[in-house]
C-alpha positions in Angstrom: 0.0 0.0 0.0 3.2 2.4 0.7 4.1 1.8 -2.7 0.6 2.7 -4.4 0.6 5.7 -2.4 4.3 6.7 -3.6 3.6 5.9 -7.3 -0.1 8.3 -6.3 1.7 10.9 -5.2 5.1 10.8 -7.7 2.1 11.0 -10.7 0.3 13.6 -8.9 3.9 15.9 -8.4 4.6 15.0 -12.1 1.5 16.1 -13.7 1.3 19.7 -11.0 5.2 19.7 -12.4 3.8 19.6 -15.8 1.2 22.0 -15.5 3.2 24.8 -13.5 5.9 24.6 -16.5 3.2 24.8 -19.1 1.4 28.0 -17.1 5.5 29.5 -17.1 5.9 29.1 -20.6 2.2 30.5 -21.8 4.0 33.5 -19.3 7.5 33.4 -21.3 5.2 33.5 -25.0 3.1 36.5 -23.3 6.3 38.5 -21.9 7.9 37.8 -25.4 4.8 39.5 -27.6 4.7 42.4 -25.2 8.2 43.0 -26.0 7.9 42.3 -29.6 5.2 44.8 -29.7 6.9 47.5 -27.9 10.1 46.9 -30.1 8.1 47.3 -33.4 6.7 51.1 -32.6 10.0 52.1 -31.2 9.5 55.7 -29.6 10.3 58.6 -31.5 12.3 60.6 -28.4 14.7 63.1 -30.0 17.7 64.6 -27.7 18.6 68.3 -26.1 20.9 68.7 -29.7 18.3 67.5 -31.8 16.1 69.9 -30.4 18.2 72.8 -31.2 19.5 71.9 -34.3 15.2 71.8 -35.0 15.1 75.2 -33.4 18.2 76.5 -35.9 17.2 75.2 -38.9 13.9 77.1 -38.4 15.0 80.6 -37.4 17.2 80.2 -40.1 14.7 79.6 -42.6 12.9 82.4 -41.0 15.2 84.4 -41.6 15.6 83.9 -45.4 11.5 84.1 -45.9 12.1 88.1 -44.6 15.1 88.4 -46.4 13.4 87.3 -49.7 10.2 89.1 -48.9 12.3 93.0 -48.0 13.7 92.2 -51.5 10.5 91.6 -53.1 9.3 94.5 -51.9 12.1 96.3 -52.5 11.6 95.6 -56.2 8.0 96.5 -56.1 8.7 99.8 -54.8 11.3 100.2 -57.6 9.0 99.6 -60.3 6.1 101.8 -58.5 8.6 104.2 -59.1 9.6 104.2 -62.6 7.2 106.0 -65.0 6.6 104.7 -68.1 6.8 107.7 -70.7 3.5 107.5 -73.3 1.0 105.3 -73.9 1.5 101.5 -73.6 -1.0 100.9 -76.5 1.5 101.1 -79.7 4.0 98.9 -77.8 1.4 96.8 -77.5 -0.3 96.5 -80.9 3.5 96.3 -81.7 4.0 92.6 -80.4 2.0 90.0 -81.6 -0.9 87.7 -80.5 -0.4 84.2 -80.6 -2.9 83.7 -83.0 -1.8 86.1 -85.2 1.2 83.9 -85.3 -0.6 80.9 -85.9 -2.8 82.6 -88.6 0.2 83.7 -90.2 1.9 80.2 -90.3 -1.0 79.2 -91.8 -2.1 81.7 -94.3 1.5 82.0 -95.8 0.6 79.7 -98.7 -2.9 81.7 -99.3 -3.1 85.1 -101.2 -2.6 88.6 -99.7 -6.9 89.3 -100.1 -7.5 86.3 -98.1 -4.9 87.4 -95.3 -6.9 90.3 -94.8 -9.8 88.7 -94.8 -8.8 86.6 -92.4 -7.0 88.9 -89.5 -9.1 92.1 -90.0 -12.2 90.8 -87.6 -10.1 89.0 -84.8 -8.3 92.1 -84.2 -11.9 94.4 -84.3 -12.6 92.2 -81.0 -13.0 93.6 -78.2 -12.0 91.9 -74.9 -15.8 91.3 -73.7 -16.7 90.4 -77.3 -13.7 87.3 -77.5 -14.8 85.8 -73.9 -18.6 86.0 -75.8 -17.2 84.1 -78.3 -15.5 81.7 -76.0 -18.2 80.9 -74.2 -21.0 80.2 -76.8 -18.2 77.7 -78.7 -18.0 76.0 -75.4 -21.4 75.8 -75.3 -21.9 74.4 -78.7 -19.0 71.9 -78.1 -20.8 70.7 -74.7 -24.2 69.9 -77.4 -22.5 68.7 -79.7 -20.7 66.1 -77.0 -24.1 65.2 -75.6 -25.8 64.5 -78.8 -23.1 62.0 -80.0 -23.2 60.4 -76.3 -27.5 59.8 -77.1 -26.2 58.7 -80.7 -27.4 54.9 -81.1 -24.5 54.4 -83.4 -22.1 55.6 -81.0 -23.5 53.3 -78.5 -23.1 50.5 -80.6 -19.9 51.0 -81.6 -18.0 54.1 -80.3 -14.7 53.5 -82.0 -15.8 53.1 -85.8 -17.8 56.6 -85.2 -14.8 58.2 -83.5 -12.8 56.9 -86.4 -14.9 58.3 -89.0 -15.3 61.8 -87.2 -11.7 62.0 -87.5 -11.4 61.0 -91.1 -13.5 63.5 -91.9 -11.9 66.3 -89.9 -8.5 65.9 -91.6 -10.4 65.9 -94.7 -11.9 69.3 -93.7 -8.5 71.0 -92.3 -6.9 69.7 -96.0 -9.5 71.3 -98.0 -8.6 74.9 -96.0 -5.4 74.6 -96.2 -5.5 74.2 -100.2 
């Protein structure tokens, strides 16, 4: 009977033996996360010198955004004080528009009459009259777009009537140009 209660208690020590080191090593597993996770957002703590070298940099740059802004003022008060001598307006009918320049590319092959044809009303235009004219040619563009988008052709097949559209705007900008 000694010995059943020996061999009782020896399996009872074992298995409490067993279950303490399981509980410590479920504790090792938790410590180690903890620590993994506090090593993976390492904290962002910055040093006295680090701190002033931040501090420097910015008085410094500081100090270059009034430099360059007395400068710019400087120059503005420079040119408020030069007076321009005469009227601006034949310097600038002087220099050309950008589409003069393109209408003049493009007109070179054409006649003289048709050159003046062609440059006589842009240049009656008056400022109010070209944004008019802006506007209702954005307009039209806009209808145009939204009639071809209802289209049942389009629908069908968008590329073929895309490709066709095109064909037939060279074709156009050809016949012009001869």
């Amino acid at each position: 009977m000694a010995k059943t209660k020996r061999n009782v208690r020896a399996k009872a020590k074992s298995v409490v033996g067993a279950a303490k080191q399981k509980a410590q090593e479920l504790q090792a597993k938790l410590r180690q996360e903890k620590l993994l996770h506090k090593t993976l957002t390492p904290k962002s703590s910055t040093t006295k010198k680090e701190k002033s070298d931040l501090k420097h940099k910015k008085l410094l740059k500081k100090f270059a955004e009034t430099r360059k802004e007395r400068k710019e003022e400087a120059a503005r008060k420079n040119r408020e004080k030069t007076k321009v001598i005469g009227d601006l307006k034949p310097l600038k009918d002087a220099l050309p528009s950008l589409q003069d320049i393109y209408n003049l590319v493009k007109t070179k092959q054409k006649d003289a009459t048709e050159q003046k044809t062609l440059t006589e009303p842009e240049a009656a235009l008056s400022a109010n009259e070209k944004i008019r004219k802006k506007r209702t040619e954005l307009v039209n563009r806009v209808q145009s777009l939204e009639k071809v988008i209802k289209d049942k052709n389009f629908k069908q097949n968008p590329r073929e009537v895309i490709a066709a559209h095109v064909r037939n705007k060279y074709q156009a900008m050809e016949e012009d140009d001869e």
